[in-house]
N, C-alpha and C positions, 0 to 999 in steps of 0.2 A: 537289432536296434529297437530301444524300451518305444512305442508312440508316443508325444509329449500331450496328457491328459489335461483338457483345458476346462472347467467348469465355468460355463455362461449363466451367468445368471441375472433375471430381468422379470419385468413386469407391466410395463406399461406398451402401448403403440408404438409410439416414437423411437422406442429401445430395441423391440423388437425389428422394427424397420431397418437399422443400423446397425444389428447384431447380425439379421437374416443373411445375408451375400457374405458374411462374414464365416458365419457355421455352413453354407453351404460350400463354401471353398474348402472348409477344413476336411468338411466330411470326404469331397472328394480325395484332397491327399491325405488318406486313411494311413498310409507309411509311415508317415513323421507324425502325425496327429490324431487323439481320439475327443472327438468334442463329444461336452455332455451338459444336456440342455435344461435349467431348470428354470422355472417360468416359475413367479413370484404368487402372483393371482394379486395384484395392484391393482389392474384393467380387465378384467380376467374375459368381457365380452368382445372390448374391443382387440385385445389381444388375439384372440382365438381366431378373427378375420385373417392377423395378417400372417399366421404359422399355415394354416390351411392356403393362404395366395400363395408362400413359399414351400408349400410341402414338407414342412418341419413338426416332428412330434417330441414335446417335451419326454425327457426321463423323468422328469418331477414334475408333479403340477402340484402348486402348493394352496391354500386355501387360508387367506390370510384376512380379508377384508372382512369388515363389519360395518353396518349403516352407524354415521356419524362418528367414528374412529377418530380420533385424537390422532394427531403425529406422530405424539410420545407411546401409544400403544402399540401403532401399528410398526413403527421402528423395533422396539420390543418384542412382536412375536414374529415378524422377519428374522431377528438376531436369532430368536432361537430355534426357528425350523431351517436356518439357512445354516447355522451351526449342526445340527442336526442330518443335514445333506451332506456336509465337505466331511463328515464321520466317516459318512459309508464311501464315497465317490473317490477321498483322498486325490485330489488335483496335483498337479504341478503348479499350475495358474491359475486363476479366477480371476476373470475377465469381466469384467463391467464396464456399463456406457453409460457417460452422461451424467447425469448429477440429480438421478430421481432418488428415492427411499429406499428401493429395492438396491441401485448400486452403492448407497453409501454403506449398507446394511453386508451386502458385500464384499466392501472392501475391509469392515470393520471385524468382520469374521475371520476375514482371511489373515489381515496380523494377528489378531488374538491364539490365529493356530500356525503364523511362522510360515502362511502361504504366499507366496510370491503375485502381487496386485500387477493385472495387466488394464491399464485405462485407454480406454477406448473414445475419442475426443477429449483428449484431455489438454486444458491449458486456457480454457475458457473466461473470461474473467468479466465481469464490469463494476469493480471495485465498491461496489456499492452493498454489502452484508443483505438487507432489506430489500434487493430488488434484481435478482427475482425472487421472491422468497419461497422455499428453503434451499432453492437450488447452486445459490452462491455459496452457503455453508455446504451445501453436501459434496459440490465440486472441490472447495480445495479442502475439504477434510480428507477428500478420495487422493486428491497429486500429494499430500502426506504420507500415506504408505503404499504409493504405487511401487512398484520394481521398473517396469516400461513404462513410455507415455507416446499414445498415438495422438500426436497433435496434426487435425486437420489443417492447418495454416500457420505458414510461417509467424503469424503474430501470434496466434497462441502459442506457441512456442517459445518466444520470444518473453512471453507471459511467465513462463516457467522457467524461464534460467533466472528473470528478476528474481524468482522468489527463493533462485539456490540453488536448484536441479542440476542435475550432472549433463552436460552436453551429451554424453556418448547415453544417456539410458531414453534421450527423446528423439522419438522420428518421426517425421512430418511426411502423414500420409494421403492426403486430403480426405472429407469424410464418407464414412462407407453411405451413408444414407443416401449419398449420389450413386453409389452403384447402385443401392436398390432402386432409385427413382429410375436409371435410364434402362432398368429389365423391364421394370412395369409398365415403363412407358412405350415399350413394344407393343404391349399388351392388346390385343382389343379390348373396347368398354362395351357394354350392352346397354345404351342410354334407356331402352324400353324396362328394362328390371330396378329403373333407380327411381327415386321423386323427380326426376330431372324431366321425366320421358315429354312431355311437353311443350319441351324449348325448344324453337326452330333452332339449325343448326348456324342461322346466321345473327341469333341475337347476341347484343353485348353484354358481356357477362362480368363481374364484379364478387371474386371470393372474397368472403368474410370468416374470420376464424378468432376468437377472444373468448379465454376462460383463466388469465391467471390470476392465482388466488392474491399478489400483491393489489391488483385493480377492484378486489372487490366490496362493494359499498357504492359511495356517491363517484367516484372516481370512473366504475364502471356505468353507474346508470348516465352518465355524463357521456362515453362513448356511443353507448345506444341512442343516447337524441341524438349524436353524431350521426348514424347512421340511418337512424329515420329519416334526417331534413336530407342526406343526398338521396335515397331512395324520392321523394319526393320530387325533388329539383331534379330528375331523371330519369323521366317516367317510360325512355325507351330503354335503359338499361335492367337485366333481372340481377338483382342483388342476393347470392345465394350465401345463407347461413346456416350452416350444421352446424347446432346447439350441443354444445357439452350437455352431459346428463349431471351435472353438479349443479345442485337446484340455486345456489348464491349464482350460477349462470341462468335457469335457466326461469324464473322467476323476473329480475328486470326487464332479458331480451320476451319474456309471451306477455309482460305487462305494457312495456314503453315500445315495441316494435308488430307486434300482429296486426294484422286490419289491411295490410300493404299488400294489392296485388302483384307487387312487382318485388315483392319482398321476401323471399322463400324462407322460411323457416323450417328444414329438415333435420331431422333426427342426424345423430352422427353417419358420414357413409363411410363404405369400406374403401380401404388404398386404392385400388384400379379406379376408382368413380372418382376420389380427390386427384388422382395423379391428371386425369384427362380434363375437369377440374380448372386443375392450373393452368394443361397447357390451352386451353380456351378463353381463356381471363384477359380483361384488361389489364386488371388494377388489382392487389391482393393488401385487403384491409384487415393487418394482425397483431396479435401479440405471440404468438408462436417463432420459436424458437427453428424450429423443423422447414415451416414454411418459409424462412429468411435462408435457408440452404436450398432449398429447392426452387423456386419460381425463378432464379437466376439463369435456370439449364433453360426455361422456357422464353427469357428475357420481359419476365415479367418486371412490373414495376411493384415496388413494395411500402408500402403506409405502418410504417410499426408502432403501433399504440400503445409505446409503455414509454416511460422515463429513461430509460438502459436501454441498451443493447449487447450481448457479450459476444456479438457476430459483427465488428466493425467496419470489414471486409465487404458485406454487401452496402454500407451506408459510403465508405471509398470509394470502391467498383462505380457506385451512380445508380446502383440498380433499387437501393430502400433508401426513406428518409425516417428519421423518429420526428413524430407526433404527437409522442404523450397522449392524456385522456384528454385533453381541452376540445373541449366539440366547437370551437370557431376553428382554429388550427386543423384539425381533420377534413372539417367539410371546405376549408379553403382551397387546400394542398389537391385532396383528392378529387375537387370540381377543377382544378387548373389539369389535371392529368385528362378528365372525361371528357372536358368541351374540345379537346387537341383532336384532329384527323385520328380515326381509329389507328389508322395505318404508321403513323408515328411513334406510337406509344411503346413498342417493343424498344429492347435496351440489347443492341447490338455485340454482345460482348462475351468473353467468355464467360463460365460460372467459375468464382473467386473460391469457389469449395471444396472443388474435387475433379475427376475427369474418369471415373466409373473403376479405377485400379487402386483405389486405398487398401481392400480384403488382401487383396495380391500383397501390397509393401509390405501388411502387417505378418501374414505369413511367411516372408522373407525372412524378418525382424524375427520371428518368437524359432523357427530353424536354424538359423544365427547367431543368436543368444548366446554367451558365452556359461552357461551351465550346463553340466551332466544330470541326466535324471536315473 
């Protein structure tokens, strides 16, 4: 029996986060499967944390980034080193997650060469083109020439037949990014090797996470007096925020936010320090995508600071509300969460996302498949 050759391809954190339990499983069942890993270089430092936490070495490391790249360029020289890879590789699948540059770029290769698109949360939507941007275009550009669709939840799913999809080509897996969170979340942390090392184990803590590019301008420096006046108004809570390295991030928050001893300002950390992180938080103040799948396993409460949401399920569940950038709206919602007994704030529930076996369904699914290779 031929192994069915799957070309992953990705570039940022979050992708890899949600690809990792994914190529680890395949590589195990080496019989029916040969995965082959090519890593975009989109994130290329953050990236490299989380292949080294999963013991994964790209076949490709690609080298695509430029300071101050344009969207349209860097799509363009994706297209054509990733065309350039599925040459030699010759896949069955090409597998892409999410709705970054590197998977639209991806999935855009793989029809121009008659390859079969395997999507990896796919069915995401918040009908809104503009928000998140470019990520709304790049998702349903990807469920356009997908072959599969791994839709984490039933609603994304549901997303996808609106738009035409075949019943029988979409499975609903929940997302893998919850398997990787509940390996890591085994994990030990070494709080003494982080900026953290500091913190008594019994202070209350407050993640903070905001860098998308729709929020930024006044909309974002709007969020950050958001988050100065609760650090303020909460002078026993440490409010920790790893700063994106995208300087439209990191310019507002070291101009409108530094000075605050209660207000950590660290560099990006790696997964095992964000996953422990979470599970120690009150209250998670974001616009991330990632973090509204994750903080549910730990029944965190979640503050989502954009206008959308394409993850409805935790704003359902009880577990996120959206807040938009309006910094009265923020500081209201999220001091009515801080002033409550610590011991209440947890949100008693399942996680709406996953239950750590999505890699498994998917494997099922692409064994299954009703094609010969």
């Amino acid at each position: 029996m031929t192994p069915i050759r799957v070309l992953f391809a990705f570039g940022t954190r979050p992708e890899a986060i949600k690809m990792a339990s994914l190529i680890q499983d395949m590589r195990v069942d080496s019989r029916h499967f040969e995965a082959v890993v090519c890593a975009t270089g989109q994130h290329r430092q953050m990236l490299e944390q989380v292949l080294d936490l999963f013991g994964l070495c790209p076949d490709f490391n690609l080298d695509v980034m430029e300071p101050a790249q344009t969207l349209a360029a860097l799509t363009g020289r994706l297209i054509n080193e990733l065309d350039r890879v599925t040459e030699q590789v010759k896949p069955h699948w090409i597998c892409v997650q999410g709705d970054t540059t590197s998977a639209l770029t991806g999935a855009m290769v793989a029809f121009y060469r008659g390859i079969r698109v395997a999507h990896v949360e796919a069915g995401l939507r918040t009908g809104n083109m503009g928000h998140p941007f470019p990520e709304e275009f790049n998702r349903r550009v990807i469920d356009v020439v997908s072959e599969i669709y791994f839709a984490p939840t039933p609603s994304a799913a549901e997303n996808l037949f609106r738009e035409g999809v075949r019943a029988d080509s979409v499975v609903v897996t929940g997302n893998t990014g919850i398997d990787s969170l509940l390996r890591v979340a085994e994990k030990p942390c070494d709080w003494n090797g982080t900026p953290l090392a500091g913190l008594a184990s019994s202070t209350n803590l407050v993640l903070i996470t905001a860098h998308r590019r729709e929020s930024f301008g006044q909309p974002f420096r709007d969020l950050c007096m958001a988050l100065g006046t609760l650090a303020d108004q909460f002078p026993d809570h440490a409010f920790i925020y790893p700063v994106h390295l995208n300087p439209n991030v990191q310019k507002p928050v070291r101009e409108l936010l530094s000075g605050r001893s209660n207000l950590l300002l660290v560099d990006p950390v790696d997964y095992v320090t964000l996953v422990h992180l979470l599970k120690r938080a009150r209250l998670v103040l974001t616009d991330s995508g990632g973090i509204q799948e994750e903080a549910p396993s730990f029944g965190v409460p979640i503050l989502v600071m954009r206008e959308t949401t394409e993850r409805p399920e935790a704003v359902e569940a009880g577990f996120a509300s959206l807040v938009g950038t309006d910094p009265n709206r923020i500081v209201a919602e999220a001091a009515a969460i801080l002033s409550r007994d610590p011991t209440t704030t947890k949100v008693r529930k399942p996680n709406p996302f996953g239950d750590g076996r999505a890699s498994q369904r998917i494997l099922t699914a692409l064994r299954n498949y009703p094609v010969t290779f």
